[in-house]
C-alpha positions as CSV (number, residue, x, y, z in Angstrom):
1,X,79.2,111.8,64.6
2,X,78.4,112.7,60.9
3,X,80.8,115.2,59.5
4,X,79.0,118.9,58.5
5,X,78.5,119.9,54.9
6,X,81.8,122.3,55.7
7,X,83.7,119.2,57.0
8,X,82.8,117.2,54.2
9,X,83.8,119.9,51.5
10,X,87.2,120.4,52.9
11,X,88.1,116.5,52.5
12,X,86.4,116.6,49.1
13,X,88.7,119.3,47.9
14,X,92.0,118.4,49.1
15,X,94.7,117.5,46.6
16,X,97.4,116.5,49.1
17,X,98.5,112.4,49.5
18,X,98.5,111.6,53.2
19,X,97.8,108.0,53.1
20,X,101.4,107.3,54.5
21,X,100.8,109.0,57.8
22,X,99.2,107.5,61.1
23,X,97.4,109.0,63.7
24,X,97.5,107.7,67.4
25,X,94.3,109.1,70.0
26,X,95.0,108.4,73.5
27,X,91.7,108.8,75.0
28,X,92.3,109.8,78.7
29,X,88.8,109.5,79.9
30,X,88.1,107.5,83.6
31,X,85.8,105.0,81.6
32,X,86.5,101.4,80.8
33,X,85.9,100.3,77.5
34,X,82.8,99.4,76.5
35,X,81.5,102.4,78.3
36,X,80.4,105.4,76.6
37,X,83.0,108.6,76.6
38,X,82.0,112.1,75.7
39,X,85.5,112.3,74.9
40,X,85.7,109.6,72.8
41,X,82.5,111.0,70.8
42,X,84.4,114.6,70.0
43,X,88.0,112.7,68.9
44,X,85.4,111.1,66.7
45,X,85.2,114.2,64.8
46,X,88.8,114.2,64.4
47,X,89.3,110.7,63.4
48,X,86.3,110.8,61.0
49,X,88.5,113.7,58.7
50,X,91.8,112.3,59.2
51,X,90.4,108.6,57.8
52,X,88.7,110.2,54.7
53,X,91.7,111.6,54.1
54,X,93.2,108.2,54.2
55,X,95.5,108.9,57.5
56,X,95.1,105.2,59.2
57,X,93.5,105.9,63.1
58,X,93.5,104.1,66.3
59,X,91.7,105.1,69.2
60,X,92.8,103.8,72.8
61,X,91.7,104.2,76.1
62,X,94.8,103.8,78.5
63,X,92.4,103.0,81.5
64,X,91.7,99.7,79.9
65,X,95.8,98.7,80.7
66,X,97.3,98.2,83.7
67,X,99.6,100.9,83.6
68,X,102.3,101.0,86.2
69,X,103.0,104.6,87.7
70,X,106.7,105.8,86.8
71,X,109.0,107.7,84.7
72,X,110.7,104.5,82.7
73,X,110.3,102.8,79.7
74,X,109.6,99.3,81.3
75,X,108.5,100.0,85.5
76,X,108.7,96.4,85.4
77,X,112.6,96.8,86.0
78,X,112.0,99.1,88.4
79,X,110.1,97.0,91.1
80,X,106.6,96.7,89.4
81,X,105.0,93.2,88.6
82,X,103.1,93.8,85.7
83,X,103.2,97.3,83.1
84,X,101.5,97.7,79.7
85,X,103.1,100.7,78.9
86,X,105.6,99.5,77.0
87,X,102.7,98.1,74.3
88,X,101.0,101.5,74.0
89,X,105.1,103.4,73.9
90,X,105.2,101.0,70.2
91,X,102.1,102.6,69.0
92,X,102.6,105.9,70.1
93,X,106.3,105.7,68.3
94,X,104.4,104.0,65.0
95,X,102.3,106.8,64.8
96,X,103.4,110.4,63.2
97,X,100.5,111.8,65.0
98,X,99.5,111.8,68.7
99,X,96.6,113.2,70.0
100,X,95.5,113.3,73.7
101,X,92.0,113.5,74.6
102,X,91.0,114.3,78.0
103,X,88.1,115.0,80.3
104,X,88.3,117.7,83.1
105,X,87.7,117.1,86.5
106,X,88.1,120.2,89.0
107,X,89.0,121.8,86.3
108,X,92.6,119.6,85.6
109,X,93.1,117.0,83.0
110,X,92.2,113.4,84.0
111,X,94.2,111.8,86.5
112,X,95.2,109.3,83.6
113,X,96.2,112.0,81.3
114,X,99.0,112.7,84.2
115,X,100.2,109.5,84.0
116,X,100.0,109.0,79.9
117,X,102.3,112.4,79.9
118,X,104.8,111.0,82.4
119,X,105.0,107.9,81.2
120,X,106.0,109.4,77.6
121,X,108.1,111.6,79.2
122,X,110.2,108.4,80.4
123,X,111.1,107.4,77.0
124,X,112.1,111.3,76.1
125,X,115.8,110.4,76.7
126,X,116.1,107.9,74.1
127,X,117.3,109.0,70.8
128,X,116.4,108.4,66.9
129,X,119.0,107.7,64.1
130,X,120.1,110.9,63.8
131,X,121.1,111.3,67.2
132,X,118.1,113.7,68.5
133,X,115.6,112.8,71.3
134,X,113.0,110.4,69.8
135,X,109.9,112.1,69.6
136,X,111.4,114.4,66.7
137,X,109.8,114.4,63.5
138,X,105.9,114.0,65.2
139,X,103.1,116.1,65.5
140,X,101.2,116.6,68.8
141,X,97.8,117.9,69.8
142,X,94.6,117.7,72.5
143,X,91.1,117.3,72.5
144,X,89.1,118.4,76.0
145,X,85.5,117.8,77.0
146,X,84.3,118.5,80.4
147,X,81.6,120.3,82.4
148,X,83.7,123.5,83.7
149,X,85.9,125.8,83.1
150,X,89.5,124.2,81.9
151,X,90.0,123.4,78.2
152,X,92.5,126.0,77.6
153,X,94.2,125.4,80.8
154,X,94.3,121.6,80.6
155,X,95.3,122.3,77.1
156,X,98.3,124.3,77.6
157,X,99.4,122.1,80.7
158,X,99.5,119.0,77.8
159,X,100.8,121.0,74.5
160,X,103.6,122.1,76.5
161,X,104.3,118.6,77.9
162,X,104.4,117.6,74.5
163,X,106.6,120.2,72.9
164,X,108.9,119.6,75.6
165,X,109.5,115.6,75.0
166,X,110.0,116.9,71.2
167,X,106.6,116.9,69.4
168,X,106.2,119.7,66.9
169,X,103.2,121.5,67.8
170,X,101.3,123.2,65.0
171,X,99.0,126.1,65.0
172,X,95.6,125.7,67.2
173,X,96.5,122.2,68.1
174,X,93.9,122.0,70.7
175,X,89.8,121.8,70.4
176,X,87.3,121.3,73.1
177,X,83.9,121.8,74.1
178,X,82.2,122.4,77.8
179,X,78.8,122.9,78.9
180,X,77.4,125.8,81.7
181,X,78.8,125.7,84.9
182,X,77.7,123.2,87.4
183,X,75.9,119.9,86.4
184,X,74.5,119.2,82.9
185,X,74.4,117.5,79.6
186,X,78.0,116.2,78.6
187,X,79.1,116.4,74.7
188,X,77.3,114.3,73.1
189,X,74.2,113.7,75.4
190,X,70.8,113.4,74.0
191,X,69.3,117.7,73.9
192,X,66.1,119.3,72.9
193,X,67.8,120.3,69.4
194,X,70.0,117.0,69.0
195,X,73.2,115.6,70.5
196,X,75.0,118.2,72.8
197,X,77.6,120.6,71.1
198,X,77.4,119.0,67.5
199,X,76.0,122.5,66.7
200,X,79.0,124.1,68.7
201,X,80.4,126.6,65.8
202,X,83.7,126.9,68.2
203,X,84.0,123.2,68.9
204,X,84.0,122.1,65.1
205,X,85.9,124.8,63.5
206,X,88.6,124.1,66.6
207,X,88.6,120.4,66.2
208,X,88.3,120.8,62.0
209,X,91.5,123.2,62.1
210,X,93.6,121.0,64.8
211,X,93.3,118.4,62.5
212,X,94.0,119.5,59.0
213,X,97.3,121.7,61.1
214,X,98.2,117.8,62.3
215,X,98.3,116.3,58.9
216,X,99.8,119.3,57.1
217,X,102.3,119.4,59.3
218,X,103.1,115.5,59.8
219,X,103.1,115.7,55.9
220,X,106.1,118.6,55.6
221,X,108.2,117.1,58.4
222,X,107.4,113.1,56.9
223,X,108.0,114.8,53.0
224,X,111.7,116.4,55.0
225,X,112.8,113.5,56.8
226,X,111.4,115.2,60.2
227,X,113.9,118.0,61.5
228,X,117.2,118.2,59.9
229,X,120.1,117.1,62.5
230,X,122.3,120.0,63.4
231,X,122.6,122.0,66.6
232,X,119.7,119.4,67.9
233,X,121.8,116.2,68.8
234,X,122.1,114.9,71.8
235,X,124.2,112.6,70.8
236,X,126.8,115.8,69.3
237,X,126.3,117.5,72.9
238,X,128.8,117.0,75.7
239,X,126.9,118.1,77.9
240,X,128.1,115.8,80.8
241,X,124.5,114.1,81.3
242,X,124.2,110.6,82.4
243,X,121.5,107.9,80.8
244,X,121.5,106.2,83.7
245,X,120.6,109.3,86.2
246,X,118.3,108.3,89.0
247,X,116.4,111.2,87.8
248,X,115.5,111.6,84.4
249,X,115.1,115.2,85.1
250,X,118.4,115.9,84.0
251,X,116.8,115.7,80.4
């Protein structure tokens, strides 16, 4: 969608440099590429500010990999024939930014958000340089479009799946929009008045905020080095842990 006046003003102003950051959307929607995602239409929002303020975007839609079930790196050493996650784990670790857009069905986060969150949890207990668990130093936040009631619940269930693998969450990381109960128009849809909930005040302002909160923050922690190393190592902690647990829950 075209960016509001308000939108527009707000990249024209800025006087901060963060063409050296990256933003990463996994768009959990149930839809196959090249079909149309309501989703997909409100991350558009979000990528639109990030890329005129020069933050290099991808968008991906994890249903379009064959994505093996699991809590590994690779599930292909762990009995599976085939597993793209280990292509979509490179760009998630490029990126300083992640974003996780997701429909809601019965009022949860898609079944393919599940599995995007557990699969990231399986590279949790790897560590970076300096020794900490090696999602430090990046920036994490949701997009949510649905029908029903659930954007602040399927929002809080991701966020904190996030900040516990080590993403920094900034303030109101999360935007979303829903229609009235029971079957309607979807975000996005052709309405009377225009597209459905471009003209959602809460929606944009959320989605405008989240954003601007992902690249101020990805800028501070990229400007420090991410968080400085001390009482945060892993590596430091004797803790008695083992890597090679059967169950990574020990993390």
């Amino acid at each position: 969608m075209t960016l509001s006046e308000k939108q527009r003003e707000l990249c024209k102003d800025n006087e901060t440099d963060f063409s050296n950051l990256s933003a990463l959307f996994l768009n959990c929607t149930l839809k196959p590429n090249p079909n149309d995602s309501h989703t997909e239409t409100l991350i558009e929002v979000s990528q639109s500010i990030f890329e005129k303020n020069n933050v290099s975007t991808e968008v991906i839609r994890p249903v379009d990999y064959n994505i093996a079930p699991g809590v590994y790196p690779d599930m292909t050493e762990h009995g599976f024939e085939e597993d793209d996650w280990p292509e979509i784990q490179q760009k998630v670790m490029d990126a300083n930014i992640l974003v996780i857009g997701s429909p809601i069905w019965l009022g949860e986060k898609s079944s393919v958000a599940i599995k995007v969150v557990e699969r990231l949890y399986g590279y949790s207990g790897n560590l970076n340089n300096k020794g900490q668990y090696a999602y430090y130093g990046r920036v994490g936040g949701c997009l949510i479009t649905g029908n029903e009631d659930g954007i602040k619940h399927c929002s809080m269930s991701i966020l904190y799946g996030l900040q516990h693998l080590g993403y920094v969450i900034p303030p109101q990381a999360d935007a979303g929009w829903i229609g009235e109960a029971g079957p309607g128009p979807s975000y996005g849809d052709d309405g009377e008045d225009g597209p459905v909930g471009f003209d959602n005040e809460f929606t944009q302002r959320n989605t405008t905020f989240m954003t601007w909160n992902l690249m101020h923050m990805a800028h501070m922690l990229d400007q420090a080095d991410g968080l400085p190393a001390h009482g945060n190592q892993r590596s430091a902690w004797e803790a008695g842990c083992r890597f090679d647990h059967p169950n990574p829950e020990h993390r």
